[in-house]
N, C-alpha and C positions, 0 to 999 in steps of 0.2 A: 395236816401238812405231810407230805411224803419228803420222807429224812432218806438223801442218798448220799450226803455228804458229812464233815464234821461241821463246813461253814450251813448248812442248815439245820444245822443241831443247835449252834450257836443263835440262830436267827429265830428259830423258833423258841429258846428259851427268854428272848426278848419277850416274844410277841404273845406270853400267857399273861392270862389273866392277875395272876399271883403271883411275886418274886420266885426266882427258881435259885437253888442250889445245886451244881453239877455232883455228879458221883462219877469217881476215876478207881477202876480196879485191874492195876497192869497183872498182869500176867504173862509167864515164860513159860513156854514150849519143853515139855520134860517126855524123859522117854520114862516107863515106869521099869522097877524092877524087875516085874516077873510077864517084864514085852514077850511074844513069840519072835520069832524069826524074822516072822513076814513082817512082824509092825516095825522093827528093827531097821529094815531094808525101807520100809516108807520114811519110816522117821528119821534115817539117815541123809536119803533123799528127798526133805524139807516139808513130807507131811506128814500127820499123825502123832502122838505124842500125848502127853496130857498137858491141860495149863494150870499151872499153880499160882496162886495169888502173889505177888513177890511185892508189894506196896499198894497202899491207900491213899487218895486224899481227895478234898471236897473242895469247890472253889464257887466263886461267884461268875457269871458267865462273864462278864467286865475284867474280870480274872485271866481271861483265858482268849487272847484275840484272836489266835490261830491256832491252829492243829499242829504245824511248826513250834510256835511259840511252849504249845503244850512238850513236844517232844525236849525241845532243847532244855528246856528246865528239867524235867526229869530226867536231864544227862548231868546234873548236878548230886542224885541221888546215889551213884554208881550201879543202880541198879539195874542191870540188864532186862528187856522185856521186849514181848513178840505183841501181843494182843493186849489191848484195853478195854474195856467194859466201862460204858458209859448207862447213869440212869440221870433221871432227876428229880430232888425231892423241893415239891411247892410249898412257897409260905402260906401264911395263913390271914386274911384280913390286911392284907397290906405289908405285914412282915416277913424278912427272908429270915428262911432257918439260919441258925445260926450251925455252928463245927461241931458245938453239944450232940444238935439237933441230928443229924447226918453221920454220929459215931455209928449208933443199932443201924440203919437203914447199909450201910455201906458191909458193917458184920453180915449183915443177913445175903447183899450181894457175897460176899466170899463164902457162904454156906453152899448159896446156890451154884455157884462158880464150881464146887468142891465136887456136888453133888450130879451136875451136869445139865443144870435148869439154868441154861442163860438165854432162855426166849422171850424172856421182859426187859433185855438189856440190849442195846447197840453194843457192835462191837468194831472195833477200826484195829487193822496192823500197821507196822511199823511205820510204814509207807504213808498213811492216811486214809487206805482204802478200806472200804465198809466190806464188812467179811459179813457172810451169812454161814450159819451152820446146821446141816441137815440134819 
């Protein structure tokens, strides 16, 4: 299935074989310390930047009815954020992972996050819009 949306992110997590568990890794748009000039001037003017992990969490896709629904709860966190990073981790046999289960798996997105390997991850901004990253 070709994922261009969040609702077919959602539709597709129905439609696996195995229970799915969502993975949510927000992340905010940071300028670093030792920016040039030039990155300064992009990142000022709304691109460039680095993303820093700023919350976690794992949900059940029944969990999560919209991409709306997702934002506004996480307006309950205070935590400001630009980019989300979505994975998903399958159960097994008929079972869904459980939040145990999705602690490491979610770590290892924020490793990758850190390191600049987010091409196993969907990512959506604030908006809802699928971001792709060269």
């Amino acid at each position: 299935m070709n994922i261009t949306s969040f609702a077919d992110l959602l539709s597709a997590s129905h439609e696996q074989d195995e229970p799915q568990r969502l993975l949510f890794v927000f992340t905010a748009a940071e300028l670093p310390e030792d920016a040039s000039d030039e990155e300064r001037a992009r990142f000022e003017s709304g691109d460039g930047g680095a993303l820093t992990p700023v919350m976690t969490v794992d949900k059940l896709p029944v969990e999560v009815p919209s991409f709306e629904a997702l934002v506004e709860e996480s307006k309950g966190t205070g935590a400001h954020w630009d980019i989300v990073f979505v994975a998903s981790l399958s159960g097994r046999g008929g079972v869904t992972p459980n939040s145990d289960e999705a602690s490491q798996p979610l770590q290892m997105m924020v490793q990758a996050i850190h390191t600049g390997g987010v091409g196993n991850f969907l990512a959506f901004s604030r908006d809802g819009d699928l971001v792709q990253f060269l």
